[in-house]
C-alpha positions as CSV (number, residue, x, y, z in Angstrom):
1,X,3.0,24.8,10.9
2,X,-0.7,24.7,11.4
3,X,-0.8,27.8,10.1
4,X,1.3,28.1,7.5
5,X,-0.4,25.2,5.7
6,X,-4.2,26.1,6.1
7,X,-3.5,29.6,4.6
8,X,-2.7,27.5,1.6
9,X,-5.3,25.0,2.2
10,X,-6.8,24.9,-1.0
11,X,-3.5,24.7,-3.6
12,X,-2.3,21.7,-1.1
13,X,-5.7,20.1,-1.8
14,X,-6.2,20.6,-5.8
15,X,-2.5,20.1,-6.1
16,X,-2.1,16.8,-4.4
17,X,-3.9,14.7,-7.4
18,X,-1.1,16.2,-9.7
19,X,1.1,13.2,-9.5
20,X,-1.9,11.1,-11.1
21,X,-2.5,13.7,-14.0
22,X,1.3,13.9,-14.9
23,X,0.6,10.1,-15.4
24,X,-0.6,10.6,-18.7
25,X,2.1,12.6,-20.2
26,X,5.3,11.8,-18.0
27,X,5.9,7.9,-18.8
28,X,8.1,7.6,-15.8
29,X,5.7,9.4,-12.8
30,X,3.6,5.7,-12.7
31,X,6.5,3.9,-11.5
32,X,6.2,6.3,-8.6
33,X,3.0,5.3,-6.5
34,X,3.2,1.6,-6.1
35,X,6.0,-1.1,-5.5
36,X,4.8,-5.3,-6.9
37,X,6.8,-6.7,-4.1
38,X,5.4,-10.0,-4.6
39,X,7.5,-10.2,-7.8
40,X,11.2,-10.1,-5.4
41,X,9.7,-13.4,-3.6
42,X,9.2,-14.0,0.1
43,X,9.9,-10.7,2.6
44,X,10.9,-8.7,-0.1
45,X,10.0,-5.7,1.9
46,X,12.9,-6.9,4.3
47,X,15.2,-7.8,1.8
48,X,15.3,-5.0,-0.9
49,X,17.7,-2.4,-0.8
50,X,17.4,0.8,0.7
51,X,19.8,2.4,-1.1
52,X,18.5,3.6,-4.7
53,X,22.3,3.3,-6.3
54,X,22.1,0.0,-4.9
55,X,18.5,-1.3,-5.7
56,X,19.4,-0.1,-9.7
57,X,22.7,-1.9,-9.0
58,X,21.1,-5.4,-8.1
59,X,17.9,-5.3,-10.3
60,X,18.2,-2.3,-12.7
61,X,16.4,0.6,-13.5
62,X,14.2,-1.1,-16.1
63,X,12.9,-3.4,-13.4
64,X,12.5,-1.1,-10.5
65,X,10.2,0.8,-13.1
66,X,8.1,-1.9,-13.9
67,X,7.4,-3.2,-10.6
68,X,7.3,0.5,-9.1
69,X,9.6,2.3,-6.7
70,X,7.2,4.1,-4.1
71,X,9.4,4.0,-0.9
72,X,12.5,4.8,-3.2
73,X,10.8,8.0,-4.0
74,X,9.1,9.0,-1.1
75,X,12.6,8.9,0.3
76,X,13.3,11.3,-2.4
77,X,10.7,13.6,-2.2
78,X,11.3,14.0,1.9
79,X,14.9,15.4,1.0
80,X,13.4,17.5,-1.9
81,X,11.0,19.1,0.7
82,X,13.5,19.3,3.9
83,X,15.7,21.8,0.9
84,X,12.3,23.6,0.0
85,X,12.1,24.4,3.6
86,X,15.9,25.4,4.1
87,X,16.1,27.6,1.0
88,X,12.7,28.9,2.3
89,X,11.0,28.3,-0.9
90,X,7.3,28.8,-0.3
91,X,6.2,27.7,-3.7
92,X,8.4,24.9,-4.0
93,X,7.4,24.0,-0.3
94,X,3.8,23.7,-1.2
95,X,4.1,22.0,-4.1
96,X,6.7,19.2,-2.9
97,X,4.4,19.0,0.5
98,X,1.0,18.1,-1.5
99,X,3.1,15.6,-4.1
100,X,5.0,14.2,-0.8
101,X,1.8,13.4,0.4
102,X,-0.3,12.0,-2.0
103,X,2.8,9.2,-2.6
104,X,2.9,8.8,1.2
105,X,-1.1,8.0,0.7
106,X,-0.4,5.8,-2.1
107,X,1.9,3.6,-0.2
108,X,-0.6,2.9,2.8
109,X,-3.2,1.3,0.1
110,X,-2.3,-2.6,0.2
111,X,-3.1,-2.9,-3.2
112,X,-0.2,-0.7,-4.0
113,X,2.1,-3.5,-3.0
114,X,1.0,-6.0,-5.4
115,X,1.2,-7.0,-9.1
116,X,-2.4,-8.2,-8.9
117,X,-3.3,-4.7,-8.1
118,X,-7.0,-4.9,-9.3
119,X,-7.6,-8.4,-8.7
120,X,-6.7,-9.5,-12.5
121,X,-4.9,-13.0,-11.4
122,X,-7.8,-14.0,-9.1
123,X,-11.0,-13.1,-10.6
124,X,-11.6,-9.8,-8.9
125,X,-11.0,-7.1,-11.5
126,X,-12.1,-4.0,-10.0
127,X,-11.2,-4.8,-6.5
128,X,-8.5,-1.4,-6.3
129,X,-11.6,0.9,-7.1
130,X,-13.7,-0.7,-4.6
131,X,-11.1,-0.4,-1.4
132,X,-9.9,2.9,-2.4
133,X,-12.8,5.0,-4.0
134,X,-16.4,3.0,-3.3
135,X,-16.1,2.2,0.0
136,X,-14.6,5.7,1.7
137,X,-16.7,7.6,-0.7
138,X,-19.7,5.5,1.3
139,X,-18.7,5.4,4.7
140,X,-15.6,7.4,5.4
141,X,-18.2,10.6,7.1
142,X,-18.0,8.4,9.6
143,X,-14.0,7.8,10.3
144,X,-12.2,9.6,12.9
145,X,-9.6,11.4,11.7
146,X,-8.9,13.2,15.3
147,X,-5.1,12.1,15.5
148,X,-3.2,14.5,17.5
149,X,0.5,16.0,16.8
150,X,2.8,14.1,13.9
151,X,6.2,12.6,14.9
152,X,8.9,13.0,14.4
153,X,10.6,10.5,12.1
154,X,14.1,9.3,12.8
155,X,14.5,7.8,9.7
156,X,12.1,8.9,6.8
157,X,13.4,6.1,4.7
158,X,12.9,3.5,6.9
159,X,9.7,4.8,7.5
160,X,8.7,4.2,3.8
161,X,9.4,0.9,4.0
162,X,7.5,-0.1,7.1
163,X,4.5,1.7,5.2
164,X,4.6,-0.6,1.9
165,X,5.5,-3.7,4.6
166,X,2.2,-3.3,6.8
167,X,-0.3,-2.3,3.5
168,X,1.5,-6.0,2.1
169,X,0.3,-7.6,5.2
170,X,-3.4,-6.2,5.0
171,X,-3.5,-8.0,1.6
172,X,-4.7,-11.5,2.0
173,X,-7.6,-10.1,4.1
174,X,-8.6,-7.9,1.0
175,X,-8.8,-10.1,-1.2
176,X,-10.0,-13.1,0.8
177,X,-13.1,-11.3,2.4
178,X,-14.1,-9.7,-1.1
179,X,-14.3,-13.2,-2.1
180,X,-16.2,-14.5,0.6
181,X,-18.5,-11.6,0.1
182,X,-19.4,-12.5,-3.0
183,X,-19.9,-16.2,-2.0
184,X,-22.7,-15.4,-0.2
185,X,-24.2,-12.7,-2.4
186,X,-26.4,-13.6,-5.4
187,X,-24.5,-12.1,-8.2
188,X,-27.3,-9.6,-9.0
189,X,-26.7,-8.3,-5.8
190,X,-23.3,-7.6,-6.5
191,X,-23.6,-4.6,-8.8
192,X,-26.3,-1.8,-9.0
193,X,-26.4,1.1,-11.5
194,X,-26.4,5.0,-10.0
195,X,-26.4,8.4,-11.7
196,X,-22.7,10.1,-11.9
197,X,-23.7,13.9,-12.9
198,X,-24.9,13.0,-17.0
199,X,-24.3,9.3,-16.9
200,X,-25.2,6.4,-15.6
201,X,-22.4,3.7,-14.2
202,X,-21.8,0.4,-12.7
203,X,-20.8,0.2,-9.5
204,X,-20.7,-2.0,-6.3
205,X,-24.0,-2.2,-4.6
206,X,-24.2,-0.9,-1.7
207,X,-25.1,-3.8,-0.1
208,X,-21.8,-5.7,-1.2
209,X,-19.9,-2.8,0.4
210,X,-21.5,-2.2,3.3
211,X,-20.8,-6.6,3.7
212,X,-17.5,-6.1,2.6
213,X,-16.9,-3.2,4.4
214,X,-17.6,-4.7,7.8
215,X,-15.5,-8.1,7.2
216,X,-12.5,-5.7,6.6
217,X,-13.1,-4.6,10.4
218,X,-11.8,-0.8,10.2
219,X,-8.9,-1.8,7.8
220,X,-9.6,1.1,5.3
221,X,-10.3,3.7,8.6
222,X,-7.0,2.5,10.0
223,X,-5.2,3.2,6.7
224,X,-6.8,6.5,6.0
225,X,-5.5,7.5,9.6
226,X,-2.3,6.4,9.6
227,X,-1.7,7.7,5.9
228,X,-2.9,11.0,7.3
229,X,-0.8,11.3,10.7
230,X,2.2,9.9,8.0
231,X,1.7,12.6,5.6
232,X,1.6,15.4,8.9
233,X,4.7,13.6,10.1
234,X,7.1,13.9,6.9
235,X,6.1,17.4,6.8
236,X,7.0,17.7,10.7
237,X,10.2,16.1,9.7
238,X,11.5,17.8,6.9
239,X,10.8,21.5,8.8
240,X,13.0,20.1,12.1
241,X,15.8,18.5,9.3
242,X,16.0,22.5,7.9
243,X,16.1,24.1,11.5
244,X,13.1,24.9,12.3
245,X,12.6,27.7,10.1
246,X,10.3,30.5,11.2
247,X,7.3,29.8,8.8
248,X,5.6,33.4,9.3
249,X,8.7,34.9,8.3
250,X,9.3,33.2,4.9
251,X,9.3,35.6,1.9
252,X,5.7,36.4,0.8
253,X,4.9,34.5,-3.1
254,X,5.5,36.9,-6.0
255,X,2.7,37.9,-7.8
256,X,4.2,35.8,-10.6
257,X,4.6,32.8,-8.3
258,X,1.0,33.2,-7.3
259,X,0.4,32.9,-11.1
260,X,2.2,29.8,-10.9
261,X,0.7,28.1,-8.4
262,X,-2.4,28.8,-10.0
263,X,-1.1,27.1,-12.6
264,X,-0.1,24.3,-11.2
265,X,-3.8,23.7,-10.0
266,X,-4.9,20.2,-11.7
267,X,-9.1,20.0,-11.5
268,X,-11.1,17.6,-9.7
269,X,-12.7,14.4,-12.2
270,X,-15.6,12.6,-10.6
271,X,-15.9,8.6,-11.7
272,X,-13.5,5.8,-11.4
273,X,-9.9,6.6,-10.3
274,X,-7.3,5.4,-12.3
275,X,-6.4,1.7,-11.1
276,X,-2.9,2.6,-9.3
């Protein structure tokens, strides 16, 4: 497998940020990368259903939708890409693999599980930015991302929901150690202006990250890693759940699916991510 996916290295890389552009012009896609479990009440992550028939059954689809349906659709996405592999689909194998994984990613961020996703109840708007983008953009060089061979996953679904249950237990030290952070900070120390290509932006100083950063104790490395090893492991999956197929056999892209997956190449933006 190693092989098969570096020789497409760079389409799984540009294309794994598609899910966020198709945001913009697919109202359902945002429903897709998060899941407010707070909102179901007290070990909601233990209590929902499994089942989607059954979840839009107890709650309906309108809800599910506004609180987001992440492990639902990871779920989905991991039978989507064990049929890419049996059909032997290259282009559809690529492109389900780099969307499988960016949801996967999505999940392991604890702020993903919340409805106070950027800190708008408690006085900490732009708390999502900070965890996800400000602080790995400073200091991820320095993770280790050595993580040896995926698993295999007995039950993808269940999976998906021990994800969303562990971010929802990393929550209460985000939030409480960005607070205490800024407790001890003068609030001019807080923020700092930096060049982003043509502009200049406000963003955490990098003394508030680098404080923040070290009361988190690894958190964001450990969710990095295990989003990564997660992301090799659904693939790992879904190719054992087709049979193994013999990857340096499949049928060689089409010059017109070539085209295609050029196509389907979104481009990098630099500055703030969107909040979810």
């Amino acid at each position: 497998m190693i092989g098969f996916y570096k020789l497409h290295v760079a389409y799984i890389t540009e294309q794994a940020v598609a899910p966020d552009k198709r945001r913009y012009a697919v109202p359902e896609e945002g429903a897709r990368h998060f899941i407010d479990l707070d909102v179901y009440g007290d070990s909601a992550a233990y209590k929902l259903p499994r089942n989607w028939e059954a979840a839009v059954k107890q709650f309906t689809l309108d809800t599910l939708q506004r609180h987001g349906i992440v492990p639902w659709h990871i779920n989905f996405m991991q039978y989507q890409l064990t049929e890419a592999f049996k059909q032997h689909d290259v282009q559809r194998i690529l492109r389900v693999s780099a969307e499988l994984g960016h949801y996967v990613a999505d999940a392991c961020v604890p702020l993903h599980t919340t409805k106070n996703y950027n800190g708008q109840f408690t006085n900490q708007r732009g708390i999502h930015g900070l965890w996800e983008s400000r602080l790995p953009e400073l200091w991820s060089q320095d993770y280790d991302f050595l993580l040896g061979p995926p698993q295999l996953l007995k039950s993808p679904s269940r999976t998906a929901w021990e994800i969303v249950t562990r971010s929802n237990a990393a929550l209460d030290s985000v939030f409480t150690f960005e607070r205490q952070v800024t407790l001890r900070l003068a609030e001019d120390k807080k923020y700092s202006l930096e060049e982003r290509g043509s502009s200049t932006v406000k963003v955490y100083s990098r003394d508030f990250s680098k404080e923040y950063h070290q009361a988190l104790q690894g958190q964001i490395e450990r969710q990095m890693r295990l989003a990564t090893h997660l992301v090799a492991s659904y693939w790992y999956t879904a190719w054992v759940n087709a049979g193994q197929p013999n990857l340096k056999n499949l049928q060689p892209l089409t010059p017109e699916q070539r085209q295609q997956l050029e196509a389907d190449k979104v481009t990098f933006q630099t500055g703030e991510h969107d909040e979810r």
